[in-house]
Every structure is written in C-alpha cells, then in structure tokens.
C-alpha positions in Angstrom: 5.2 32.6 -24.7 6.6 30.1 -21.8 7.8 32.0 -18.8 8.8 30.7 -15.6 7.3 31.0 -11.8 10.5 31.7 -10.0 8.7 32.1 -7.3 7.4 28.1 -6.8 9.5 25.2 -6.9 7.5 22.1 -7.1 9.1 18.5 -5.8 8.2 15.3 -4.8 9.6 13.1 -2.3 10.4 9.3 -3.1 12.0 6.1 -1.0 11.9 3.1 -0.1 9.7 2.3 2.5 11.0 3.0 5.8 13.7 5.6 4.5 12.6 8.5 6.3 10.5 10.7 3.6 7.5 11.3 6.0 9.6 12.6 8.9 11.6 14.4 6.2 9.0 16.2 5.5 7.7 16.8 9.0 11.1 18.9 9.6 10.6 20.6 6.5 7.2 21.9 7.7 8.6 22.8 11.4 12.0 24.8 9.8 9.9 26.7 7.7 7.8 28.2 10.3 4.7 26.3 9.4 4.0 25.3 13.3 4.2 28.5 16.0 7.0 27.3 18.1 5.1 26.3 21.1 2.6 24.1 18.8 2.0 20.6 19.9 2.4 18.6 16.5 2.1 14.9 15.8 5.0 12.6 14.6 5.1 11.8 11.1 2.1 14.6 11.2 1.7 13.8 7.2 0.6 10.1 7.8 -3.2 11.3 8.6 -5.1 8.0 8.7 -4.7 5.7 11.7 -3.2 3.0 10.0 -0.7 5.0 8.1 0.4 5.8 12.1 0.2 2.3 13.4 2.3 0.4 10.6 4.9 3.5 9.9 3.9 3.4 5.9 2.3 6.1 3.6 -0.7 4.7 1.4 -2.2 8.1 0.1 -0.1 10.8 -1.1 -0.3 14.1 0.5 0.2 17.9 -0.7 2.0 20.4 1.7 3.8 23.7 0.9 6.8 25.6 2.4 7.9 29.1 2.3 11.9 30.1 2.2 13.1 33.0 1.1 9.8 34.3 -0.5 9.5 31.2 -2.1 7.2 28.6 -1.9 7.9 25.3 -2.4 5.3 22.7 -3.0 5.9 18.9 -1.6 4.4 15.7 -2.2 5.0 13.1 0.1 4.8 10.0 -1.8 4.3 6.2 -0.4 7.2 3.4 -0.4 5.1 0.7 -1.3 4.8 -1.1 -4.8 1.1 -2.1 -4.0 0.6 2.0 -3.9 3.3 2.3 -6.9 -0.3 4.1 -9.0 0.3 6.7 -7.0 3.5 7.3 -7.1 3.5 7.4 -11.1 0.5 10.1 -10.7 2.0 12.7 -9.0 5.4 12.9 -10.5 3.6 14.5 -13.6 2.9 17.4 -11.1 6.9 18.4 -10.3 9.7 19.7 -11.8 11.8 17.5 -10.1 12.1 14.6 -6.9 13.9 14.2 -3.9 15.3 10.9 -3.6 15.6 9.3 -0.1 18.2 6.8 0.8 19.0 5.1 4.0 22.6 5.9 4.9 22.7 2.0 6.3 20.3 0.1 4.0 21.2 1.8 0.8 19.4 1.7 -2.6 16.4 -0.7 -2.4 14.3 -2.3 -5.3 11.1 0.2 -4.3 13.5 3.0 -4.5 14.4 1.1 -8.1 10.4 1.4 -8.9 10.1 5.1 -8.3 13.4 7.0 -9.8 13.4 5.2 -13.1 9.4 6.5 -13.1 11.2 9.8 -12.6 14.1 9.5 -14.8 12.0 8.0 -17.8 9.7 11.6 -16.7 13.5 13.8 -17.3 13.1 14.7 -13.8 16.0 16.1 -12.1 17.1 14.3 -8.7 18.5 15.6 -5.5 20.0 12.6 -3.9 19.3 13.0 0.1 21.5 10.3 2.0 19.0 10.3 5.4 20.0 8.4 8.6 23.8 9.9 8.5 24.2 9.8 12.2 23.0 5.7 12.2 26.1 3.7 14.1 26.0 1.6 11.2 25.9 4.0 8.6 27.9 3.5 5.5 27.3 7.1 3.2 30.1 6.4 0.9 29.0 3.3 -0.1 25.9 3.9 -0.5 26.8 6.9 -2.6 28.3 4.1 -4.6 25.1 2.2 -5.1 23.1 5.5 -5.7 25.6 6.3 -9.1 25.6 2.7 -10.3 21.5 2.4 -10.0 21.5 5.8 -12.3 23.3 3.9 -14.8 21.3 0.7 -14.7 18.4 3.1 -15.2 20.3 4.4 -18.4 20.4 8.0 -16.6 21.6 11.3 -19.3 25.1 13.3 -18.0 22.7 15.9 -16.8 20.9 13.3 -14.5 24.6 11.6 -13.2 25.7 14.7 -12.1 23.4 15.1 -9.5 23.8 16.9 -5.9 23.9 14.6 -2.8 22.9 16.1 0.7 23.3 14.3 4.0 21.3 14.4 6.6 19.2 13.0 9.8 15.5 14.0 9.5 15.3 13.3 12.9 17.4 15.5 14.3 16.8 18.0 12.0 19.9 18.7 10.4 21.4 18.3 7.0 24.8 19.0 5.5 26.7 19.1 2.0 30.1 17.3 2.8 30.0 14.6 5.1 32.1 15.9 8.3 31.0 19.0 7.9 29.5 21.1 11.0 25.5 20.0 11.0 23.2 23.2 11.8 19.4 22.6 10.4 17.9 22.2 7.0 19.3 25.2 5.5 21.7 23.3 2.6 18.5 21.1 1.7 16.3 23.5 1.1 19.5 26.2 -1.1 20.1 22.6 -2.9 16.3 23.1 -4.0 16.5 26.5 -4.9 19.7 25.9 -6.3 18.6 22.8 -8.5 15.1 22.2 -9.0 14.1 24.3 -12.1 10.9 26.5 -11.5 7.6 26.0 -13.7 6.8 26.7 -16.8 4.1 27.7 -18.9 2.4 30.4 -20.7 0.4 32.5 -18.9 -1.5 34.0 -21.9 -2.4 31.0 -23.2 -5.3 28.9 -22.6 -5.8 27.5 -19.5 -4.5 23.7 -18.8 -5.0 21.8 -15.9 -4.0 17.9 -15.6 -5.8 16.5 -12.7 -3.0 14.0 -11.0 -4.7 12.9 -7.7 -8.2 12.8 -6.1 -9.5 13.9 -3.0 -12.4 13.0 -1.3 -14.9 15.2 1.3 -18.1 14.2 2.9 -19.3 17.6 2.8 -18.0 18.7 -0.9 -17.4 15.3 -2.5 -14.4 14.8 -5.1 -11.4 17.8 -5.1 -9.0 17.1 -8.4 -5.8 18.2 -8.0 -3.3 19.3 -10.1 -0.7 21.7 -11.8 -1.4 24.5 -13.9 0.6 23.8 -17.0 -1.0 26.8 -19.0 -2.9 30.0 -18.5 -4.7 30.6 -15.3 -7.6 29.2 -13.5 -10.7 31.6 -11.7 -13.1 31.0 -9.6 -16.5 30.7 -11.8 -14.7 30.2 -14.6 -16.4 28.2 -17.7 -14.3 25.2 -18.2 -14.2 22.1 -20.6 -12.9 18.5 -19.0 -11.4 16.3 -21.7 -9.4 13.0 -21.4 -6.3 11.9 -23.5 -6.9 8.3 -23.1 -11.0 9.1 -23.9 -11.3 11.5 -27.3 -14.7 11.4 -27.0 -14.8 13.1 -23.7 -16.0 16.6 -23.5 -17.9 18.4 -20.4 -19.2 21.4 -19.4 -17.9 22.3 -16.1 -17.8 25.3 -13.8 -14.8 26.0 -11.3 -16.8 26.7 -7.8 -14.2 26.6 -5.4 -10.7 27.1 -5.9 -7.7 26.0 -3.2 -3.6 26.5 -2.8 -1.5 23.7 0.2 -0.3 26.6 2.5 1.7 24.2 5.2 -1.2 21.4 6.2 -4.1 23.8 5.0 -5.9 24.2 2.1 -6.5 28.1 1.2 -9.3 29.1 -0.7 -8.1 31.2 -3.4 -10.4 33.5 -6.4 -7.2 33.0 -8.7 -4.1 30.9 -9.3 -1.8 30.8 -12.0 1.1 28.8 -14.0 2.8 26.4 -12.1 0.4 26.3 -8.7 -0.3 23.1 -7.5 -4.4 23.5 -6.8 -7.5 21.7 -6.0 -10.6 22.6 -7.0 -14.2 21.4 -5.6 -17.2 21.3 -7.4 -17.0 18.9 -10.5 -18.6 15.9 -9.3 -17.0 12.8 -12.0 -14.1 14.3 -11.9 -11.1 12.0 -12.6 -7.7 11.4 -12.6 -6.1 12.1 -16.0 -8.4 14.7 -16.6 -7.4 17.7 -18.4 -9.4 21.0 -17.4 -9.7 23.3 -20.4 -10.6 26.5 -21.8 -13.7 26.0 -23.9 -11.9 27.4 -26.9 -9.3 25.5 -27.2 -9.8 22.2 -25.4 -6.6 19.8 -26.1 -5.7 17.4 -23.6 -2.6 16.9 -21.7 -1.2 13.1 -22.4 -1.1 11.0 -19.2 -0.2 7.3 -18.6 -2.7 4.6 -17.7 -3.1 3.8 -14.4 -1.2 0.2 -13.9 -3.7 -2.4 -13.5 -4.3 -4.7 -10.6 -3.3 -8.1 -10.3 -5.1 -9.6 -7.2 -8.7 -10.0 -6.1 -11.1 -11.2 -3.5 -14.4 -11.5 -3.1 -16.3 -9.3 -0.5 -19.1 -11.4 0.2 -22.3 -10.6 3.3 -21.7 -12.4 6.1 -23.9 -15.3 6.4 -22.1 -17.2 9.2 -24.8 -18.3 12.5 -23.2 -15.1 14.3 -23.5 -12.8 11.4 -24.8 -8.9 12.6 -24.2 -9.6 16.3 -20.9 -7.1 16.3 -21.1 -4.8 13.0 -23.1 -2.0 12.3 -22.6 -1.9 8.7 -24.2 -5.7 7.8 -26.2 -5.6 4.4 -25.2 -6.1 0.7 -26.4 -2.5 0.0 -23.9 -1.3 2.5 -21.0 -3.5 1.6 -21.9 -2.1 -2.3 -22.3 1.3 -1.2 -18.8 1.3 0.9 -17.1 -0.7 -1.7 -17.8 2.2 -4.8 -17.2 4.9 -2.4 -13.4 3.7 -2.0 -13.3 4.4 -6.1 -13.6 8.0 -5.5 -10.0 8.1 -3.9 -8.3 4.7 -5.0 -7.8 4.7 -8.6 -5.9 1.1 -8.7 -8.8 -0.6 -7.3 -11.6 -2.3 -9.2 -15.0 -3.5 -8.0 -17.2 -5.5 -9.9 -20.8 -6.8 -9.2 -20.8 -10.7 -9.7 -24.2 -13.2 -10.6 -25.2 -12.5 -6.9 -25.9 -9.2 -5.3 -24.2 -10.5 -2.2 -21.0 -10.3 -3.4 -18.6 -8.0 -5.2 -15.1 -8.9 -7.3 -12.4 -6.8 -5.9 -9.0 -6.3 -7.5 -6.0 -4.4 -6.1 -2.3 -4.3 -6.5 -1.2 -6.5 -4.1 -2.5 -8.3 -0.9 -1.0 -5.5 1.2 -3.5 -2.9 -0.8 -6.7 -4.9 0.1 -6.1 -5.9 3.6 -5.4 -2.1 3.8 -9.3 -1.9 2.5 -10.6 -4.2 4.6 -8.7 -3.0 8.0 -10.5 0.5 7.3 -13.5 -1.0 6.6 -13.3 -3.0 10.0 -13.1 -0.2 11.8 -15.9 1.7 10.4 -18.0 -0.9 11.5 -18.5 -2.9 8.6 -18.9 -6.4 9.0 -18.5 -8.6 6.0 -16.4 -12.3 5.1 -13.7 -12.2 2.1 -12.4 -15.1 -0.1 -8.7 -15.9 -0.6 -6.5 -14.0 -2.6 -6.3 -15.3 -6.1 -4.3 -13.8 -9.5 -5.6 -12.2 -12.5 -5.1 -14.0 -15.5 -4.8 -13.2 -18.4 -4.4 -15.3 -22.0 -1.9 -13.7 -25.4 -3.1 -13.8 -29.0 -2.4 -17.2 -29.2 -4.9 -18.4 -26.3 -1.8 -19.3 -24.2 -2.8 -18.4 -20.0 -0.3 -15.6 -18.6 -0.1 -14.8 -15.2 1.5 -11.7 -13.3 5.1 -12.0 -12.3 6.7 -10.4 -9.5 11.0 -9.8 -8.6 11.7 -10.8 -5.2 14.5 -9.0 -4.0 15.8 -10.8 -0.4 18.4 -10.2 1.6 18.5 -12.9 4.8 21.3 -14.1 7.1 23.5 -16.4 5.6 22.1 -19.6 7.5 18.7 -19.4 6.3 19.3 -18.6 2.7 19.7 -22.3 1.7 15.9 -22.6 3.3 14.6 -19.8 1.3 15.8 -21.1 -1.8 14.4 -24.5 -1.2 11.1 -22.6 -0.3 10.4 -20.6 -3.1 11.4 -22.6 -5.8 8.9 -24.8 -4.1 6.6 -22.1 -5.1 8.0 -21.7 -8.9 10.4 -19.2 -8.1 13.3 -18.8 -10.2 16.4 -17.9 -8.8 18.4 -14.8 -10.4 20.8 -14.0 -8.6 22.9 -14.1 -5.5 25.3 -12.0 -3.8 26.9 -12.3 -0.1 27.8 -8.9 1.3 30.5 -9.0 4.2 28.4 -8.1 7.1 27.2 -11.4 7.6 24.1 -11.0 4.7 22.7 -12.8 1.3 21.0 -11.1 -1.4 18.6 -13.1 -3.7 16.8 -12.1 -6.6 13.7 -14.2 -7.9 11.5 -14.1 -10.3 8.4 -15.3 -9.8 4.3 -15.5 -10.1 2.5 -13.2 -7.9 0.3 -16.6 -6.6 3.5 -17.7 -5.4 3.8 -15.2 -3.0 0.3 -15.0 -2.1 0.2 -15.9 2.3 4.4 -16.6 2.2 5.6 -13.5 3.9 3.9 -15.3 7.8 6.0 -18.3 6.3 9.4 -15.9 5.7 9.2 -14.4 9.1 9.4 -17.4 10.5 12.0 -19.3 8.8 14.6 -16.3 8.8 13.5 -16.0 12.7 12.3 -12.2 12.1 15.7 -11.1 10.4 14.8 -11.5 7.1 13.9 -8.8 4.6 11.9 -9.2 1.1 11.1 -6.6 -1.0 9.3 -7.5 -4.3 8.4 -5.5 -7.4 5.6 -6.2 -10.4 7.3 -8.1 -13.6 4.5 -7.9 -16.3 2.7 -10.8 -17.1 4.6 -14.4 -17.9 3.7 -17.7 -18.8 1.5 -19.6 -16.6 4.1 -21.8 -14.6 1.7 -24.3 -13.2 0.2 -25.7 -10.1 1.5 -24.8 -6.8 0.6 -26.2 -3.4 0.0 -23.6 -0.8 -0.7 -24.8 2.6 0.8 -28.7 3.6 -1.0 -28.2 7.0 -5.2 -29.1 7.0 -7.7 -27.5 9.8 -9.3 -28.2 12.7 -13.2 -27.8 11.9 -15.4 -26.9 15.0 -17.7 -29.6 15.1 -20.9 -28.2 16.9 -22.0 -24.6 17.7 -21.8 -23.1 21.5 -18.9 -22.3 23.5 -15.3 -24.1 23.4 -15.0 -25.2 26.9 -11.5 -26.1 28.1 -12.2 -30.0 28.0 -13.1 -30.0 24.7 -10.1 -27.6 23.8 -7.6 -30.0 25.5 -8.8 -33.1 23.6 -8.5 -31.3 20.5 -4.7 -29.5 21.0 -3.5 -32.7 21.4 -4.4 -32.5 17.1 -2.5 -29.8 15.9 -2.3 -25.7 16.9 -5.5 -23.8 17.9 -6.8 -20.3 17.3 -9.4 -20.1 20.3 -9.3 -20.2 23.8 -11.8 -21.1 26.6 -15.0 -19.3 26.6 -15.5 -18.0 22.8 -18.3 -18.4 20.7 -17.3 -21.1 18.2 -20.0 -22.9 15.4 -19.8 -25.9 12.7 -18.0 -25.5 10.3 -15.6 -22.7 12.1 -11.7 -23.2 11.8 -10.4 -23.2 15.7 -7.0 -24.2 14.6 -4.7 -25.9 12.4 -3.7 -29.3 12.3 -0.4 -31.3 12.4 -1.2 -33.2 9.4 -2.8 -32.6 5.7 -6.4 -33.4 6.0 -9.3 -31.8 7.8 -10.4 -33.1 11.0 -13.6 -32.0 12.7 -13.4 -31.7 17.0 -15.5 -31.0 19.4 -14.1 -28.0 21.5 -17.5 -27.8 23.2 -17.5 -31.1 24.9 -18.0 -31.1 28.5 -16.5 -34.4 30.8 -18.9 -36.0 31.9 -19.6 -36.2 35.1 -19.7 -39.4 37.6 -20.4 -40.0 41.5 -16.2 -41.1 41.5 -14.8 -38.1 40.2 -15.6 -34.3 41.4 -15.9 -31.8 39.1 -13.1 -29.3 40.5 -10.5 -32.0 39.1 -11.3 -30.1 36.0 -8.9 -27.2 36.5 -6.0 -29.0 36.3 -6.2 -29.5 32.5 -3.7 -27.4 31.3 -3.7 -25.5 27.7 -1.5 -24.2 25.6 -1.6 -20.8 24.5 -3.6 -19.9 21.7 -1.9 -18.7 18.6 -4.1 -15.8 17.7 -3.5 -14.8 14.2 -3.9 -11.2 12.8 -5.4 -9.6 9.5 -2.6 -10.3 7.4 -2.2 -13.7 8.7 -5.7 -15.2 8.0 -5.7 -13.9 4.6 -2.8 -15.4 4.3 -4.0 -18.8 6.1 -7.3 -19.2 4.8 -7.4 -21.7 1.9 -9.7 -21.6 -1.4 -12.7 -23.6 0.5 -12.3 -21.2 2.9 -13.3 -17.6 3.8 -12.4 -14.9 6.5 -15.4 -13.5 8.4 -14.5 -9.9 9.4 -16.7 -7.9 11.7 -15.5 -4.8 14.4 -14.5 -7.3 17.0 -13.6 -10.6 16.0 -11.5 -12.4 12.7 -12.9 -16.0 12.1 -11.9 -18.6 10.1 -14.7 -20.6 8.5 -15.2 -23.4 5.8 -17.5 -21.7 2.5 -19.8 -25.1 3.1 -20.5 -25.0 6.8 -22.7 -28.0 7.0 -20.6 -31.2 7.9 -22.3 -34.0 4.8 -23.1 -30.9 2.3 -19.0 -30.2 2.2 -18.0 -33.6 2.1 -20.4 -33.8 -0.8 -18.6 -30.9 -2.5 -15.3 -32.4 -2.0 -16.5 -35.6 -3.2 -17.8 -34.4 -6.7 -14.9 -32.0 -7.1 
C-alpha cells in the first residue's frame, strides 16, 4: 500500500543561467544551520570544480540536504546551461516538485523555457521564486506577468497555474510572500515548501525500487549511482538485481556494499534507507544511469527517458607539432584514450569513439561550450593534446535526404545593432522568427537556425553589439540540411620558419593583418601567429633578423614599435581555427597550427582538393 514520507520533501532547483539558484542554495544551507556560525564557507560553496567558480555556471548537478522543522528536505542544484540540459532532465525524475528561479530584472529566459516544460511535461508542481527583488532595476510584477503567460505556452493544468510566488534576494538572505512586505530571512521559502511540495511516495512493503538518476565518480571507490527509493527499502549487503528499461535483456547480480544519505555537503554512511531517500550507493562497478536497482524476486524496471544525443564533435588527436611534450605531462595516445573514457563515467551526454588511427579519438557533446568545458579540465590536469574544429552531426531521414541539428536563437541586443545581427546570421542561414522591441531601449530576436551556423559566432556577437548583447539558444531537432555556409572571410598568417619571432620580423609582418604572438615566443612552420586582413593565407617570417651593415648600429633596432598582441583564449581559438586547422593545447600555451605543416606538402593538398 503507497504511504507517504512526511518527513522528506524532495526539490530541485532550475534557472536560467545566471539567476541566482547556486547562491540560493548557499543561503539555504547557512539558514538551516548546516555551517557552525563562525564557519569560514566559500561563495557559491555548491560550484565545487574550479571552473564552475571562475565562469559563475553549474555543469554537474549537486545533492545537498536541509533540516527545518524535523524535516529534511533534499535539493538538487541543477545547471542553466542547454549544453548541460542531460542533466537537468535526469534529476527531475528524482523530486516531487522544482523551484523555479527568475531574475526579478531579466525575467523568463528561453533556458528557463528548456527546464520547466521538462518539469511540467514530469506533473511536477512549481514554486515560482522571483530572486534579485532588491535589483534597482527590478520589475517583479512584470515578470510575474511573463512567468503566467510561459505556463500557458507550456500548456500548464489549473493545478500547475495556480502556483505560489515568493520573492526574494539570495544574497541578502531574505525572502518574502507579498512584495512590500517586511523582509526577515528564508523562513516563507522554506513554509512555501512544506506548504506545497507533496512528500514521497511509495510502498514500503513492497519490493525494493531504485532508479539510478545521476553518477558519481571516486578515485578511491569508483562509480556511486544515485537515486530515489520509489519502493521498498534498500540495506546494506542486500542481494540486488540491476535491470534497464530501455535494455530488456539486462539483468545483474549485484550486492549493495556501501550505502550513503546528503546530510548538508556530506555524504553519511547509512546500514538502511527507505521510501523516498535520495541515496548513493558504492560498490557496483557498470553502474548506469537509468538503471533500476531491484529485488531479485521481482525485478521490473522503472521507465526513464533517453539521454538526448549530442550534436557536435572534435577530434582529440596526440600532439605531433615540433614542440610537442615540452609542457604536458600527460603526452601519449594511451593517456589521451585513457582520460577521454574516464570522463564517461560521470558525463553521460558525451560520446568517444576510436577512429582508423589510434592517435585520435571522435568526441561528441552537446554544444561547443560542453567540450571546451572537457578540454579546459583536461588542460589543467596536464594533458597535452591538439583538437580539430567543431563540426555537426548529421544525420539522413528514410528517404536518404541529409538533416542537420537546429538550434533557436533567442537575442535580445540594443536597438542600433539589431539591423547588424540580422544581416549576420542570415548570412549564416538563420531564419528570422520573430521580433519584439521592449521600451527600455532593447530588441528581441528569435532565429532559427543550424547549430554549424553558430559554431565560432558568439567572439563575432560580442563584438558587434560592443559587449551589450545577449544570445541565448536552445536545441530544435534535426531540419533539413540548409546548405553551405562560409565561416571565416579573414585567412592566416602562417609562420614561415621555426625559432623565435624576433621583433623585426614581427613588425614586417603586422603591417599584414592582426598577430597572436609577441617578441620572444617559440614559433615553427606551419604555426598561425595571426590573422590576416585579407582572404588567403600568407606565410611571414617573424623570425627574421635586420641585417646588419657598418652604416647602421644595431641599437636603432628598438625604435620599432609593435602593436599589441591580440591573445585569444580557449573559446576563441576553437572558435577561430578553420577545418585545415587544429588547436594544439598543452598546460601552458594555446597554438594555432595548419594540419599540413610542411609549406609544398599543403599547397599540394589544397591543390588536389
């Protein structure tokens, strides 16, 4: 017989990026008396790896658990970003209901689209959290507004509609019911969640049933599943069975070793949990996500979506370049391969496939932002390795015709620039929507169009809306391939011989078009040092020294002046490099470098292509 756990409360928190779940969460955690009150804790304390910190973004979606009034309620912090949207979709299967964050200025945002209609299509109920109320520019009743007429877009039931807003300001701490009224701390969030989110059911005489919604990985214990208890209970040495609804076939042996419950940033080892305890559990070493973890008498699986496929890929390929292992530690194929199927353990939206030479290795994500997430990590463990440009998956329909993935760009850009915008994209096949002008000044454009399109433009969109511009952009199944586009007008400087560029050589060659390097780095044929003004490759000579005569001294040398490099980061070599080119990535340096570094081999190439 189902019976409910009044005593859990299980929710999930969803946004847009950059509407305040994470530090949402962070006074959650300090209100409910999870930190003593002279504790030093972190900012954003949930966003545990370093470049979650640096760029202000969740990737990986974390556990936690609070207690108010004896009871606890267990929060997932999920990520704002459609490249991590698999996640998202996971976890939701894990609550009885979300809380939905909206920024009191930027209101309702296409990611914040993404995730609630996951929800709503889940019959999930939503407390609406209107965060950044004390903003100058804050606008809560509009936004409100926008909130009710997204619910209806998503074809949201009565029961849904009538859903309770809270405002508040994470960072201060406070939240209230009615706007106006007298903000004192969290209190009327966390009554709301008493209040609305129904507890968990299940039968606890039944057989046990565990979906497994997200993985974990531990050097020391290897891959932790966890998941909800939707039936029964789950012991520690307990005889289990793991079966998969998408995999009939599917039926292990497995025994529970270690058994954990999220008390605040801690896992708890626990000998028993029952219905409705979030849980991970060490010891089953394929475990995966989808997973059902059953008694052996009655193994039935619990249905679970497929995991959305990925749409980009690069290659990964060993660094063959003349300075290749000079500033890695991590240099061969067998650790790029080893590294590479290690990341499977924990990213389930990322697919690595060997290709017809062992040094390199197909890999497919969700969107550029979810590989150069990869490859940054991988950078800084020391890994030194080169990766081809971003290209699409295709794919071709029952009648042979090519398909490619589409995405919807949602922009909004100051007035002045939109005219450029348009001009741009439809340059790259977009289609134009819609178009709205909002009275502060502000455009909205919708687009649809192919994920190549978009491949290396956002560099391009910063600098044509001079920083102010925002684009957000959301995957539209797969369309009709649209054709050819041209990505990059601009050609590059090719180093012409290997050494050092030497500020001679360097002037001679700014004079062609913008350079990457300055004086005194190691540069060798067949290197990109910069762009140029015009279409075409041109190879310079940056290491050329002036030669010297008995009429001129060589001090007269100094007065060359240069202009400043423009050094370019992660994202914008991957989104600079072209397809004859690759991006050699080791600890210290990012080079650009032709595929065919030998001057007559490439224009060979070229030739016969």
């Amino acid at each position: 017989m189902k019976t409910k756990r009044e005593d859990i409360r299980n929710i999930a928190i969803i946004a847009h990026v950059d509407h305040g779940k994470t530090t949402l969460v962070d006074q959650l955690l300090r209100q409910s008396g999870v930190f003593r009150a002279n504790q030093e804790v972190a900012e954003r304390v949930m966003d545990s790896n370093d470049i979650e910190r640096e760029r202000g973004i969740t990737i990986l979606s974390k556990n936690t658990a609070v207690y108010y009034k004896n009871t606890k309620i267990n929060i997932i912090d999920t990520p704002g970003h459609a490249d991590f949207g698999g996640e998202v979709e996971r976890v939701l299967k894990m609550v009885n209901g979300v809380i939905l964050v909206v920024d009191a200025f930027e209101g309702a945002m296409p990611q914040t689209k993404f995730v609630l209609k996951k929800a709503l299509e889940l019959d999930l109920p939503v407390i609406v959290c209107v965060n950044k109320i004390d903003r100058p520019e804050a606008r809560p009743n509009e936004v409100i507004d926008e909130v009710l007429e997204l619910f209806l877009e998503l074809d949201a039931n009565e029961e849904q509609l009538d859903c309770p807003f809270v405002f508040a300001s994470a960072k201060a701490g406070h939240a209230v019911l009615e706007i106006g009224d007298d903000p004192k701390d969290m209190t009327p969030l966390f009554e709301t969640i008493l209040n609305y989110i129904p507890a968990p059911e299940g039968d606890p005489d039944a057989d046990t049933q565990v979906l497994i919604s997200t993985i974990d990985y531990n050097e020391y214990v290897g891959r932790i599943g966890v998941g909800k208890i939707d039936n029964g209970s789950l012991k520690v040495n307990q005889d289990c069975v793991l079966v998969n609804a998408h995999d009939p076939e599917m039926k292990k042996r497995v025994k529970i070793s270690k058994l954990y419950e999220f008390d605040g940033l801690n896992k708890v080892e626990v000998s028993e949990a029952g219905i409705g305890s979030i849980v991970a559990i060490s010891g089953i070493a394929d475990i995966h996500i989808g997973d059902t973890i059953c008694s052996p008498e009655n193994p039935v699986a619990i249905p679970f979506q497929k995991i959305s496929e990925p749409t980009i890929s690069m290659n990964f390929i060993v660094n063959d370049s003349p300075l290749a292992g000079q500033e890695g530690k991590f240099v061969t194929s067998r650790h790029l391969r080893d590294r590479l199927f290690r990341e499977l353990n924990t990213d389930v939206s990322l697919r690595v496939e060997e290709t017809d030479t062992t040094e390199a290795y197909k890999v497919s994500g969700r969107g550029e932002l979810h590989l150069s997430v990869l490859i940054e990590n991988m950078r800084r463990e020391g890994y030194e390795f080169a990766v081809s440009k971003a290209e699409v998956l295709y794919k071709n329909d029952e009648n042979g015709k090519l398909l490619e993935p589409m995405e919807i760009a949602y922009i909004d850009v100051p007035d002045e620039f939109s005219g450029t915008i348009i001009e741009k994209l439809s340059g790259r096949k977009g289609e134009l929507q819609s178009m709205s002008t909002s009275n502060g000044g502000y455009t909205r454009l919708e687009f649809s169009i192919p994920a190549r399109g978009l491949i290396g433009y956002r560099g391009e969109f910063m600098t044509d809306t001079k920083g102010n511009g925002i684009m957000n952009t959301i995957f539209d199944g797969y369309g009709p391939y649209k054709g050819d586009i041209q990505y990059r007008k601009q050609g590059s400087l090719i180093a012409y011989e290997s050494g050092e560029a030497i500020t001679y050589g360097l002037f001679n060659a700014q004079e062609r078009g913008t350079l990457f390097i300055g004086p005194g780095e190691k540069v060798y044929s067949g290197m990109v040092v910069g762009q140029n003004g015009k279409t075409d490759d041109i190879e310079v000579n940056v290491c050329k020294k002036k030669q010297l005569t008995n009429t001129r001294a060589s001090g007269s040398d100094d007065a060359l002046k240069l202009t400043p490099p423009r050094v370019l980061s992660l994202e914008q070599c991957l989104e600079f490099i072209d397809t004859n080119e690759l991006l050699e990535i080791t600890p210290k340096s990012l080079r650009i470098r032709k595929k065919i570094l030998d001057p007559t081999m490439r224009k060979r190439a070229e030739r016969n292509n």
